[in-house]
N, C-alpha and C positions, 0 to 999 in steps of 0.2 A: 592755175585757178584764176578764174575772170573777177574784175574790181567788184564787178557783184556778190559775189561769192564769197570774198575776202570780208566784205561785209555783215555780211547775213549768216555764215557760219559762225562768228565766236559768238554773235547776242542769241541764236536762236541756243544754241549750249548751252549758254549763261541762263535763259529764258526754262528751258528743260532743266537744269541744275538744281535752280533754287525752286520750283514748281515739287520737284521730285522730296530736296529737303523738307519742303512745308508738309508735303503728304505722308511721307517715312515716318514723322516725327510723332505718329500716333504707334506704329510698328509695338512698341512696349508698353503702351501704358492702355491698349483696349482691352489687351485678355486679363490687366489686370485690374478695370473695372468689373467684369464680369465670369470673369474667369480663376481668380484667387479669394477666397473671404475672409482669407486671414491678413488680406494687404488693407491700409485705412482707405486708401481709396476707393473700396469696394462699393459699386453704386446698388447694389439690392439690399433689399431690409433680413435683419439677420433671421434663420432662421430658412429661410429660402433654400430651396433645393440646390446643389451644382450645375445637376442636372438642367437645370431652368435656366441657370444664365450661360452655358453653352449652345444651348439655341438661342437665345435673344444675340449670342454675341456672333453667331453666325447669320442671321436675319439680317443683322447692324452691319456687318459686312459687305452681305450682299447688296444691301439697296443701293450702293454707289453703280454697282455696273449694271445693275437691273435700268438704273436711269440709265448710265452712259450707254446703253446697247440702243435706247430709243435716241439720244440726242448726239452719237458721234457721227453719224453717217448726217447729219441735218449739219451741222460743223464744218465737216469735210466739203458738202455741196456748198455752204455759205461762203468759204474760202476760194472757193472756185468762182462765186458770184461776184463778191464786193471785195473780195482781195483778202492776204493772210493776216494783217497786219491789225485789220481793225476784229476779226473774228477772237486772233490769239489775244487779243486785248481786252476782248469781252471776257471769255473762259479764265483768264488770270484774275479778276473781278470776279467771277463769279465762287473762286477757290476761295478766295480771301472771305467771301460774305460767309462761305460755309464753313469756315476755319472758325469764325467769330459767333456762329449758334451753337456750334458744339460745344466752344469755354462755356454758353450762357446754358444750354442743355445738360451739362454737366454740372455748372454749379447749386441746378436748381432742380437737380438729379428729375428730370423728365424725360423720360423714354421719347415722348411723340418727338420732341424739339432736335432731339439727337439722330430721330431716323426725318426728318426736315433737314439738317444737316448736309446728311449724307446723302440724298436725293439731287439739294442743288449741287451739291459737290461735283454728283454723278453727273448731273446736266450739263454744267460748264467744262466738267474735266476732262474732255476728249481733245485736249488740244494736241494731243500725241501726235494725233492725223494732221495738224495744221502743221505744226512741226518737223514732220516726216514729209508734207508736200512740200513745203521753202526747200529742204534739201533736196527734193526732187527737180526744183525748179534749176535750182543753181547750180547742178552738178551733173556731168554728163555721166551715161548708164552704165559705164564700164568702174567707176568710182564711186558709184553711188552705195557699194557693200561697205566698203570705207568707214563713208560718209555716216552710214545708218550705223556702224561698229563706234563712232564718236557720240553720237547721243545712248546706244547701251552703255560708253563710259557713264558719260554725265550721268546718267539713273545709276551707276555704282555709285559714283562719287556720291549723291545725293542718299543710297543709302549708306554711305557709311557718316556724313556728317548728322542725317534726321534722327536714326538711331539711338546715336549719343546724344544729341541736342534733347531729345524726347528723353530716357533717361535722367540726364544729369537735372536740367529744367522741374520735373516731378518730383525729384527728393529733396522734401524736406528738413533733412538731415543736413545737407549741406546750406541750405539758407533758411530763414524760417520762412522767407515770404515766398519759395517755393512751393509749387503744388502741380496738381494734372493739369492746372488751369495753365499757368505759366508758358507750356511750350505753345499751345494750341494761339493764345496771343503772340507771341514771336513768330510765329511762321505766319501770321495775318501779317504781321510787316512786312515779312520778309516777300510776300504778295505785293505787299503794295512796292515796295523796291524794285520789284518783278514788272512791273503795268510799266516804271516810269523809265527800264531800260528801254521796253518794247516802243513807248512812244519816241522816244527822244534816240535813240540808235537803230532800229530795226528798220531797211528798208522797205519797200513792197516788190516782194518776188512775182506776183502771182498777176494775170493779166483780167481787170472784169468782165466776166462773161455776160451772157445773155440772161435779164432778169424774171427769176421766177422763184415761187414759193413754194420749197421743198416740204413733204409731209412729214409730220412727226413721228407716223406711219412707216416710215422708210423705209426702217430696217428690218422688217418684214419683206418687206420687195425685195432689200440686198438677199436675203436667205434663200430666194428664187436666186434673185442672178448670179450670185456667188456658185450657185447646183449648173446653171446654163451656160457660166464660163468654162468650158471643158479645158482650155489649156492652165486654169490655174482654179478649178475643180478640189483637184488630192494637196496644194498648194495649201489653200482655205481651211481643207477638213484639218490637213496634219498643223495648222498654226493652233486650230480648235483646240483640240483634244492636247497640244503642248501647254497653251494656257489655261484649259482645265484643270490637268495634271498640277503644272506649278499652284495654279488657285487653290485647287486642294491643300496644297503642302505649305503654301502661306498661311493659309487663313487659321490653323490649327498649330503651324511649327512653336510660336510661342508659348501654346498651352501646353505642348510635348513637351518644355524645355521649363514650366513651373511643371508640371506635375511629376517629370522625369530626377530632373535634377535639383528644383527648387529655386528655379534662376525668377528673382523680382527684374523689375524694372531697371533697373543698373546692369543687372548681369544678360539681359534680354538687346536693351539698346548697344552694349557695347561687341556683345557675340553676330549678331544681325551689321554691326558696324564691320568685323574682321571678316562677312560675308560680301558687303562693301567694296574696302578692298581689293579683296580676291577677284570680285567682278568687274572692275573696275579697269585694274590690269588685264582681264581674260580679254575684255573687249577695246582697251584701247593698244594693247601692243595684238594678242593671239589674232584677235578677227581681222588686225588688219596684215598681219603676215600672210597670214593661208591666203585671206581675200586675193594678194596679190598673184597666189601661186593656183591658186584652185576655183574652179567655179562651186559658188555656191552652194548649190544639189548636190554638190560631191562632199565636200564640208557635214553638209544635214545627214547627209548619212551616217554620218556617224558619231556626231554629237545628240541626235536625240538620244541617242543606245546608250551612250555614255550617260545623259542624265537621268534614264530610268534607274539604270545599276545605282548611281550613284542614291540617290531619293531611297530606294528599295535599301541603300546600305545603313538609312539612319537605325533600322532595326537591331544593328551588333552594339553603338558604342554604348559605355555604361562610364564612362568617366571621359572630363575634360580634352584630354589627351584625345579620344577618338571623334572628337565632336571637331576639335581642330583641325582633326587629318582631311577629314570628308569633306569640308567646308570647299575647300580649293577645288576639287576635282567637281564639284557639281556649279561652283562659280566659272569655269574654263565651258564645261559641258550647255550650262542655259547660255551664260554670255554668248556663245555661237549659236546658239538657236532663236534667241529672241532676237537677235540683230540679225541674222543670214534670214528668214522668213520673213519679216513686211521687205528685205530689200529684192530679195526672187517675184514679190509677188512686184513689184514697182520698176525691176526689169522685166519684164513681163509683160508691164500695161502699157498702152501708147502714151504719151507726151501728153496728150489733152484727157485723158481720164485720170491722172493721179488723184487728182483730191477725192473723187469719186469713188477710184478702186481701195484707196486706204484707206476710205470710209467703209464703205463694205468689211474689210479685212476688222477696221477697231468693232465693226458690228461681231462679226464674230466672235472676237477677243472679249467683247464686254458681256455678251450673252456666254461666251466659255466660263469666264471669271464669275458671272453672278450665280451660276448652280451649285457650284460646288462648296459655297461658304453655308450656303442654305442646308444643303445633304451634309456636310461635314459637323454642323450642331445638330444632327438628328443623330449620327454616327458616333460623338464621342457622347453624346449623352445614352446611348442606347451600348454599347460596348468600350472603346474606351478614347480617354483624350488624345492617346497618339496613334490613332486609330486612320483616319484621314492622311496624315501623312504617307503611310503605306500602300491606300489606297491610288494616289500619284503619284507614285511609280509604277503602277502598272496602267493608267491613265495615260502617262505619257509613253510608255510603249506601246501603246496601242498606236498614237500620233508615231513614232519610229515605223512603225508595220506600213499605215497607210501612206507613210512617203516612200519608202521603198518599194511599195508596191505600183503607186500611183502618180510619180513626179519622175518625169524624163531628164536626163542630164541637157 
């Protein structure tokens, strides 16, 4: 590993870590403003349908990626223009600002302020791709699945400490000056502790290119060229239809686990925490063993199959004990999908498109991610709350189909 390298990988971890902490840290406490009416935190006035705040709480969802699908490919080209360093610097600012309207949206239970929130959230939060290109830069292709299986740590890691942080921070039980407000202020620090690694240790990987003013527009055009790229074409479609799937099973998993089990905010943050874990591990020992033994494509083959089964198995458990078992086997199963998929598509791409091509790629992912929270409040309100999760597992077998059909070893 070159002194560059040595650099720029532990802050850009560090930089994904606590980014993913501050985000996670809503994971338990959304479905239970809109989601439970028997919890105090409940932001609809009583009397209000369920109905009603299962779509609001899937709209509220969705607006983060519906932004981030217009502003991550504009991200990606910025990074590639004026360098990663001041870009990743913007978008960690811009989390922080959106972490701080949500406590104010929340306190002052206004709907608009909270989908303002999640809008800027969505705008600035596509630093995944700025992220993903410093490890492209600094790492040569053969190690780059590796590389991309350490930041799917880091997003364990960060979901298993947001989790709890989000939990424990919202019960009031354990301190009185606890509330929903509490975590959503911590993780704006934990933002701003985030800007001043990035200035003050993070190198500049990325070299500046030629200046020009990308459209807001973009990602529309990526949706062309991502169809025009034939060699990473079924690449694209199978990352899609993976991040749909898992969207689907996020955005609802919480409300299957109050409505199933009766699990509040404590029991949500810390089941989502031991998902954490499990992913955590999958990606930082499993992805990097096979990595070394197997290419990629060969890998996908058979972890998306494994995480349909798995997703489709939430429908047996009926006690604690089986919610345990499954946990692991779908942590092993995504942990290799979300990490082996942006790293195929980035060996794949030439050396002078990465910020480009993984712009394209977060286009995708943020446009997968924004349909299905939208469809999944129409879905549990219209038949049932753990309705959507079922639905992605057959979502993401679809994504299993088209890579086996359509992605060469």
């Amino acid at each position: 590993m070159n002194p560059r390298s040595r650099r720029a990988l532990p802050v850009i971890l560090f930089t994904v870590l606590l980014d993913l902490v501050s985000t996670s840290i809503l994971i338990p406490i959304l479905p239970v403003l809109f989601a439970n009416p028997d919890s105090p935190a409940y932001l609809l006035s009583a009397g209000t349908p369920v109905a009603y705040g299962y779509i609001i709480l899937g709209l509220l969802i969705g607006a983060w990626p519906v932004a981030q699908f217009f502003a991550a490919p504009v991200l990606g080209e910025l990074s590639d223009i004026y360098g990663r360093k001041k870009i990743l610097a913007l978008s960690v600012a811009g989390t922080c600002l959106s972490l701080l309207l949500f406590s104010y949206g929340a306190l002052v239970k206004s709907l608009t302020v909270l989908f303002v929130s999640r809008i800027v959230g969505g705008i600035t939060g596509g630093n995944i791709v700025v992220a993903q290109a410093v490890i492209a830069d600094v790492t040569p292709v053969r190690e780059r699945g590796k590389n991309f299986g350490l930041i799917g740590a880091a997003y364990g890691i960060g979901f298993i400490l947001g989790p709890i942080i989000g939990g424990l921070l919202s019960d009031g039980r354990l301190y009185s000056w606890f509330s929903v407000l509490t975590p959503f202020l911590f993780a704006a620090g934990l933002e701003v502790v985030n800007l001043v690694a990035i200035f003050v240790f993070l190198p500049e990987t990325g070299e500046e290119g030629e200046r020009s003013r990308p459209s807001w527009f973009i990602a529309f055009r990526h949706l062309v060229a991502a169809y025009d790229m034939k060699g990473l074409r079924s690449v694209f479609a199978s990352n899609f239809f993976l991040q749909a799937g898992f969207s689907f099973f996020a955005t609802f998993f919480s409300v299957y686990l109050i409505h199933r089990f009766g699990f509040g905010q404590k029991g949500i943050g810390l089941y989502f925490a031991y998902g954490g874990i499990c992913l955590a591990l999958a990606q930082a020992v499993v992805v990097r063993l096979l990595a070394k033994r197997f290419e990629s494509a060969a890998i996908l083959r058979w972890s998306l199959l494994l995480g349909s089964f798995t997703i489709l198995g939430y429908y047996f458990p009926h006690s604690l004990a089986g919610l345990l078992f499954i946990m692991p086997l779908l942590a092993v199963a995504n942990g290799l999908s979300m990490a082996l998929l942006p790293a195929l598509v980035s060996e794949r791409a030439s050396p002078r498109m990465q910020g480009e091509v993984l712009g394209i790629n977060m286009s995708l992912q943020s446009l997968a991610q924004a349909i299905p929270p939208i469809l999944s409040g129409f879905l549990a309100a219209e038949l049932a709350p753990e309705t959507p999760v079922y639905v992605a597992g057959i979502v993401v077998f679809a994504a299993w189909v088209i890579f086996v059909l359509g992605v060469k070893k």
